[in-house]
N, CA, C and O atoms as a GROMACS GRO file, in nm:
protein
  292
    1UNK      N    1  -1.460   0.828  -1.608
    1UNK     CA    2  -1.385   0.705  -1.632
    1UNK      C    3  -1.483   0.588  -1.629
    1UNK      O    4  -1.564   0.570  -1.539
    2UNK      N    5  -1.470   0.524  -1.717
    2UNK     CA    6  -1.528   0.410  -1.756
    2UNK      C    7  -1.508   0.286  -1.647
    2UNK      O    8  -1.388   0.258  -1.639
    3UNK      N    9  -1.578   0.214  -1.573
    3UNK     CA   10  -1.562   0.125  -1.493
    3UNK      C   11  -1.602   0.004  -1.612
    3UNK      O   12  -1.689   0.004  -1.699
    4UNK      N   13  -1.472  -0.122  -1.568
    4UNK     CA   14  -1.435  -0.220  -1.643
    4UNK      C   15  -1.567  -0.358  -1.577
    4UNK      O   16  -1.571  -0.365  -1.454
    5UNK      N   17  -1.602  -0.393  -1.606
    5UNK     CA   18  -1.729  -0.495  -1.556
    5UNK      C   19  -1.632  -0.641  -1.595
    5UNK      O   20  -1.578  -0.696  -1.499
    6UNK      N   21  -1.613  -0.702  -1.733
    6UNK     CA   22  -1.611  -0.794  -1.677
    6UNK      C   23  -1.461  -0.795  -1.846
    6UNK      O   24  -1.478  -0.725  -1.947
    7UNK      N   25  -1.383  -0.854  -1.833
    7UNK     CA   26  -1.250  -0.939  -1.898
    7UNK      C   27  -1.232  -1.089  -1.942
    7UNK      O   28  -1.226  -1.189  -1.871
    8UNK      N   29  -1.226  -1.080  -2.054
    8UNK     CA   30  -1.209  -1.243  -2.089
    8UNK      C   31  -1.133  -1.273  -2.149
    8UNK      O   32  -1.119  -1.188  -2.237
    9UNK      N   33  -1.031  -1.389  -2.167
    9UNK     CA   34  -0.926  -1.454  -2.241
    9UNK      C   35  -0.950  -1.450  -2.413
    9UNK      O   36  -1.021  -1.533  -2.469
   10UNK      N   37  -0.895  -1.364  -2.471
   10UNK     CA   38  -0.899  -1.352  -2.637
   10UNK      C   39  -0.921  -1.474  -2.680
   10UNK      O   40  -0.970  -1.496  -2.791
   11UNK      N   41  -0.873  -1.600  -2.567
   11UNK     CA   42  -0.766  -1.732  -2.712
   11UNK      C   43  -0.888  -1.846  -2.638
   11UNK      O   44  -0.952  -1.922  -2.711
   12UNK      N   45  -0.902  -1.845  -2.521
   12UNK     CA   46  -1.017  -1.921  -2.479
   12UNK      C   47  -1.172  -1.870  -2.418
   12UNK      O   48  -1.262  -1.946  -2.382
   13UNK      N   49  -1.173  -1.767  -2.417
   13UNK     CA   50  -1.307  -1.718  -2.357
   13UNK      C   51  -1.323  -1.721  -2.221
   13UNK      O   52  -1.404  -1.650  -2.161
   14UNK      N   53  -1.255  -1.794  -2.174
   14UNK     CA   54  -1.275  -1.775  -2.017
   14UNK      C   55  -1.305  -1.653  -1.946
   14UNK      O   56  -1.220  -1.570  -1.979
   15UNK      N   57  -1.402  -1.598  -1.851
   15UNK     CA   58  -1.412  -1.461  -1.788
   15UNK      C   59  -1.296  -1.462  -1.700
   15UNK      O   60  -1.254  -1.573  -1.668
   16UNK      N   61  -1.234  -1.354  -1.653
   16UNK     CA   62  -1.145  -1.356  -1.563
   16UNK      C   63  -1.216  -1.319  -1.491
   16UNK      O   64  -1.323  -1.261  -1.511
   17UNK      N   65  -1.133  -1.367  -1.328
   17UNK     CA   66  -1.201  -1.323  -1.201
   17UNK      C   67  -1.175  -1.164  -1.184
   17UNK      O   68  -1.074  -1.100  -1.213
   18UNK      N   69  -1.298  -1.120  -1.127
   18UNK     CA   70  -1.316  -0.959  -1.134
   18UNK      C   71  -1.403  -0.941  -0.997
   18UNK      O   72  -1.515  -0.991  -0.989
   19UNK      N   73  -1.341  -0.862  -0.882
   19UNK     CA   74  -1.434  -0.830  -0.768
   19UNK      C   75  -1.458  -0.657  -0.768
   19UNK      O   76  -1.352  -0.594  -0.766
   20UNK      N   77  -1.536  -0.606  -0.769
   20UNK     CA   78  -1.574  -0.458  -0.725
   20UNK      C   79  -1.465  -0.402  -0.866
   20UNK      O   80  -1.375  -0.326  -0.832
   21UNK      N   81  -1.471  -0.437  -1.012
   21UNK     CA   82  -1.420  -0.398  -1.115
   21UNK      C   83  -1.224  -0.400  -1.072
   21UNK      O   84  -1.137  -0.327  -1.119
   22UNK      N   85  -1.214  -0.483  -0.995
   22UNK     CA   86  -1.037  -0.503  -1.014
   22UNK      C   87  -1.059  -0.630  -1.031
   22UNK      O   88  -1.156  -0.701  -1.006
   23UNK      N   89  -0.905  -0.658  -1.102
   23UNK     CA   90  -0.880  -0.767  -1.192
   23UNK      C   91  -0.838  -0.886  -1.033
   23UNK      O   92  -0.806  -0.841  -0.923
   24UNK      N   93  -0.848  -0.990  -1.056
   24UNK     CA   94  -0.802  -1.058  -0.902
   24UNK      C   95  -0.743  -1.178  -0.945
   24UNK      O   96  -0.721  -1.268  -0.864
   25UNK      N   97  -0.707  -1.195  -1.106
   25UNK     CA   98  -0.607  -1.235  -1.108
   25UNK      C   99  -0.527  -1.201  -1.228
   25UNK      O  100  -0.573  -1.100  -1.281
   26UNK      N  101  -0.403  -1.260  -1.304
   26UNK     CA  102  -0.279  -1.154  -1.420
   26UNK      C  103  -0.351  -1.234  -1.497
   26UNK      O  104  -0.433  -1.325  -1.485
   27UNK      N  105  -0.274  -1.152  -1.611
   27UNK     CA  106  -0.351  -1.187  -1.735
   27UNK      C  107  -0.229  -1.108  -1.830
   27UNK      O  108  -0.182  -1.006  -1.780
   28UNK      N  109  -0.192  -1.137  -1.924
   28UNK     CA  110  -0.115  -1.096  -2.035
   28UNK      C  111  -0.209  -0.994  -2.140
   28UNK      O  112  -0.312  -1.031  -2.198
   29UNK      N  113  -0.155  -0.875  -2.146
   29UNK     CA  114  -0.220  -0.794  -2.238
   29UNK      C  115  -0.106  -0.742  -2.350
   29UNK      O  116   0.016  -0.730  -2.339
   30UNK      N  117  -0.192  -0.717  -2.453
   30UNK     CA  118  -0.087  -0.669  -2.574
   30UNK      C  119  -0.145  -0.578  -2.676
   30UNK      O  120  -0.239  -0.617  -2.744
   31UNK      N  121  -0.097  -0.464  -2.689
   31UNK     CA  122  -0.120  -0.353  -2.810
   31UNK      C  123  -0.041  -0.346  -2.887
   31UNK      O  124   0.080  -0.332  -2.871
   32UNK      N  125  -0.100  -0.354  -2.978
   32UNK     CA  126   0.047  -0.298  -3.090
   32UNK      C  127  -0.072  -0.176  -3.259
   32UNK      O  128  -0.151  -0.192  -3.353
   33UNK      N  129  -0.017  -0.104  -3.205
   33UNK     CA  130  -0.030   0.039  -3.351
   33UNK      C  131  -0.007  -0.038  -3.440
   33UNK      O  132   0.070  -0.124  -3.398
   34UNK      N  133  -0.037  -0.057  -3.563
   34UNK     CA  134   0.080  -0.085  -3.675
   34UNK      C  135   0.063   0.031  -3.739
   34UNK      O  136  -0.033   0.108  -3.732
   35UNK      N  137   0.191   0.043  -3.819
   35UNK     CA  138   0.248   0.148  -3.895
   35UNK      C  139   0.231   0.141  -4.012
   35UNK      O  140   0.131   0.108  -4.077
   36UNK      N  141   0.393   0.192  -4.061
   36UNK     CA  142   0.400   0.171  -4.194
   36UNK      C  143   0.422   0.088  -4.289
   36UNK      O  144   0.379  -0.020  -4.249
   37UNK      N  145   0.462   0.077  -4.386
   37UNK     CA  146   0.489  -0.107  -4.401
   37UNK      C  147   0.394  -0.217  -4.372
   37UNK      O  148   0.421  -0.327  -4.419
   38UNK      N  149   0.297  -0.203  -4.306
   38UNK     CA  150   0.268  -0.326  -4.297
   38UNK      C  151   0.114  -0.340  -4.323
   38UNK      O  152   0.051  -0.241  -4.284
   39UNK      N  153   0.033  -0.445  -4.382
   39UNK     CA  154  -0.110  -0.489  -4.438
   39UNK      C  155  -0.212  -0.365  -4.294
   39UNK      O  156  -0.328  -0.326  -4.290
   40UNK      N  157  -0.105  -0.346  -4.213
   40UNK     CA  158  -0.276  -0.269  -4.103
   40UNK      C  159  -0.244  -0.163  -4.053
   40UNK      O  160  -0.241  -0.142  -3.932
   41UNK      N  161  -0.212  -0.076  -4.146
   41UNK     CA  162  -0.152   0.053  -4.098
   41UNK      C  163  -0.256   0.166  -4.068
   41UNK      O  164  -0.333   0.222  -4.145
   42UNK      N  165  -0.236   0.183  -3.934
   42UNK     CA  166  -0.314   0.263  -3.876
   42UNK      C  167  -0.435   0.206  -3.828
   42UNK      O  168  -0.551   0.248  -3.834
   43UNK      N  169  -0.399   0.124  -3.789
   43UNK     CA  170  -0.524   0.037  -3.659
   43UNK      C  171  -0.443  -0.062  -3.529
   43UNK      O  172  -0.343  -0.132  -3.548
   44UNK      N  173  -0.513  -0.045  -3.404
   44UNK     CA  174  -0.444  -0.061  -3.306
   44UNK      C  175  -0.513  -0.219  -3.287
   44UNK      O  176  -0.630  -0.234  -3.320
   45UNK      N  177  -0.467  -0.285  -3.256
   45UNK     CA  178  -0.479  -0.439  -3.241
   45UNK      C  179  -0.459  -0.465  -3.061
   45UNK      O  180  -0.359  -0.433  -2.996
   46UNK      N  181  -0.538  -0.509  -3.027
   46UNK     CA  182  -0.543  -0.525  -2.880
   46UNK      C  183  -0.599  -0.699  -2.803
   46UNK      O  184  -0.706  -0.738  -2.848
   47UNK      N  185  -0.546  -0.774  -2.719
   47UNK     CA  186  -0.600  -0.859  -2.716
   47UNK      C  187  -0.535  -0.907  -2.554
   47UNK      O  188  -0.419  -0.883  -2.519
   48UNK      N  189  -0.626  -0.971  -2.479
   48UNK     CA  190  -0.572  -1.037  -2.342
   48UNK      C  191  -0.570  -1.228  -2.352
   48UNK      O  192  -0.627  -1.312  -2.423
   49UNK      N  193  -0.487  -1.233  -2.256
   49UNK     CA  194  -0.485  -1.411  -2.254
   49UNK      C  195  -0.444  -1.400  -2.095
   49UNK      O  196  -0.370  -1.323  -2.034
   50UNK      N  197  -0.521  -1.505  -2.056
   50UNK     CA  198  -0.524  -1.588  -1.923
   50UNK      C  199  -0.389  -1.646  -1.899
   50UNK      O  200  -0.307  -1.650  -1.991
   51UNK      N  201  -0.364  -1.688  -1.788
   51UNK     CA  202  -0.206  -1.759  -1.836
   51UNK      C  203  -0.176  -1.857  -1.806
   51UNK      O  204  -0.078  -1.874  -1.733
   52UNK      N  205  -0.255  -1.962  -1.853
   52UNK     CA  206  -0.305  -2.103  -1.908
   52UNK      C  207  -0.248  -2.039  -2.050
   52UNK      O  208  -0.131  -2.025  -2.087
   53UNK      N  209  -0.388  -2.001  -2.125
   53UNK     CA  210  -0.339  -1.965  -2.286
   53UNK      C  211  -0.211  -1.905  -2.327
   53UNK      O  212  -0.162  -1.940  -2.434
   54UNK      N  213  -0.151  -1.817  -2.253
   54UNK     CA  214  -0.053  -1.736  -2.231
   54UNK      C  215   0.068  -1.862  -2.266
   54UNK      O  216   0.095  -1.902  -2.379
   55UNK      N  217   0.115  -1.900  -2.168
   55UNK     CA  218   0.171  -2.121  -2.171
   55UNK      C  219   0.141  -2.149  -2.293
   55UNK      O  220   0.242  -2.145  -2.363
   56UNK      N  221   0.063  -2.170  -2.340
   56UNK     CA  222   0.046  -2.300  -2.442
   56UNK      C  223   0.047  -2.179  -2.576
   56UNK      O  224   0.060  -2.228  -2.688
   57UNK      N  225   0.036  -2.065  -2.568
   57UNK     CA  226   0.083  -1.992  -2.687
   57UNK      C  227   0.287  -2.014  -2.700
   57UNK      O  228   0.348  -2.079  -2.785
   58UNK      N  229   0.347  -1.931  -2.579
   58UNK     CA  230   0.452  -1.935  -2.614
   58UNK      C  231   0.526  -2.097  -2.608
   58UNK      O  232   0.622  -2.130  -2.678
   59UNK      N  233   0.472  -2.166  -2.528
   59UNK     CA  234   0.542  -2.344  -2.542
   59UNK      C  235   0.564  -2.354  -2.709
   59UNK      O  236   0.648  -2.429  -2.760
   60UNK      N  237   0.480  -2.271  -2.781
   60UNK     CA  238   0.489  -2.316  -2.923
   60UNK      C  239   0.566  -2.227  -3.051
   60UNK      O  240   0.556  -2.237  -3.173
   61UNK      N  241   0.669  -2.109  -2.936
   61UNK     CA  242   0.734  -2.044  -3.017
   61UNK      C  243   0.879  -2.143  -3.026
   61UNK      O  244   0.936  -2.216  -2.945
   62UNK      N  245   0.898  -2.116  -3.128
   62UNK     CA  246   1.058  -2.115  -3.180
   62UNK      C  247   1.186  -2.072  -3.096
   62UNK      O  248   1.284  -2.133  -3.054
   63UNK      N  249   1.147  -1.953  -3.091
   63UNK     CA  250   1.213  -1.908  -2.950
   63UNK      C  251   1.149  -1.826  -2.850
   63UNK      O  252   1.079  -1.724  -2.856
   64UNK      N  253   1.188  -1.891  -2.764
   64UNK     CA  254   1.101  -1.872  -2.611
   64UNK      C  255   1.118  -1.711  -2.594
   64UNK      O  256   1.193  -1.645  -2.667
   65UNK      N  257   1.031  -1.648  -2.476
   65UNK     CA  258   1.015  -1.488  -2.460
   65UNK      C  259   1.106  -1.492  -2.371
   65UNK      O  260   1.108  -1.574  -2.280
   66UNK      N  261   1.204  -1.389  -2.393
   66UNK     CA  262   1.342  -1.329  -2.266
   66UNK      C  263   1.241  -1.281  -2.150
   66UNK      O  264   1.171  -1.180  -2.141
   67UNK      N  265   1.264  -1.420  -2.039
   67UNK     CA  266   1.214  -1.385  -1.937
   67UNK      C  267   1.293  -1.322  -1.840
   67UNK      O  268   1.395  -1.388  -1.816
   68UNK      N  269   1.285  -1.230  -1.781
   68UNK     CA  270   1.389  -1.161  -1.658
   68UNK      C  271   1.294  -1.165  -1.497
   68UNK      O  272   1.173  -1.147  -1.492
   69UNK      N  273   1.364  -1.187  -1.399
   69UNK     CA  274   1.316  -1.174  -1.293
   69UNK      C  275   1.298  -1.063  -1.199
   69UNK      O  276   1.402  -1.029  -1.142
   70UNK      N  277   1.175  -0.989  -1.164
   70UNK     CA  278   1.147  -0.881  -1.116
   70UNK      C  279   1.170  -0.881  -0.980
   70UNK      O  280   1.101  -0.954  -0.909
   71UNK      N  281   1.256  -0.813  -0.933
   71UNK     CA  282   1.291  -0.802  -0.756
   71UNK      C  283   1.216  -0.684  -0.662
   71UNK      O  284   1.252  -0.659  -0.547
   72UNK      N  285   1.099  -0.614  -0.734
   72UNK     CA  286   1.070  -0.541  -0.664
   72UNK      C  287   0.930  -0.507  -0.740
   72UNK      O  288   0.934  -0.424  -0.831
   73UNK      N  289   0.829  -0.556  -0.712
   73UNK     CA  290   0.694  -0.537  -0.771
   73UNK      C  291   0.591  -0.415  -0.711
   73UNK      O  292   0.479  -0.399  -0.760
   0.00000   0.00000   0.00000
């Protein structure tokens, strides 16, 4: 297994904080396959954001992400 060294924000570059290869603080991650139908079929698209960038991406959707509240982490 591959040990992770160091993580940075896709949208600003920022390094995230990283002690002894764990993450020490969240960060929004996202994969998506695409399929069929669409211009990138059959390549996996992957990207992280800080959540500063994370904020100021969705402040600028149309409609906001269905947030739900987690009672047991």
């Amino acid at each position: 297994m591959q040990k992770i060294e160091k993580i940075s924000c896709n949208m600003c570059g920022r390094e995230l904080k990283m002690e002894n290869g764990i993450l020490k603080e969240d960060a929004f991650e996202a994969k998506k396959q695409w399929g069929y139908f669409s211009k990138k079929d059959a390549f996996l698209h992957s990207f992280v954001l800080c959540e500063d960038c994370y904020d100021r991406l969705t402040e600028r959707f149309q409609i906001p992400p269905v947030i739900t509240e987690v009672t047991e982490l």
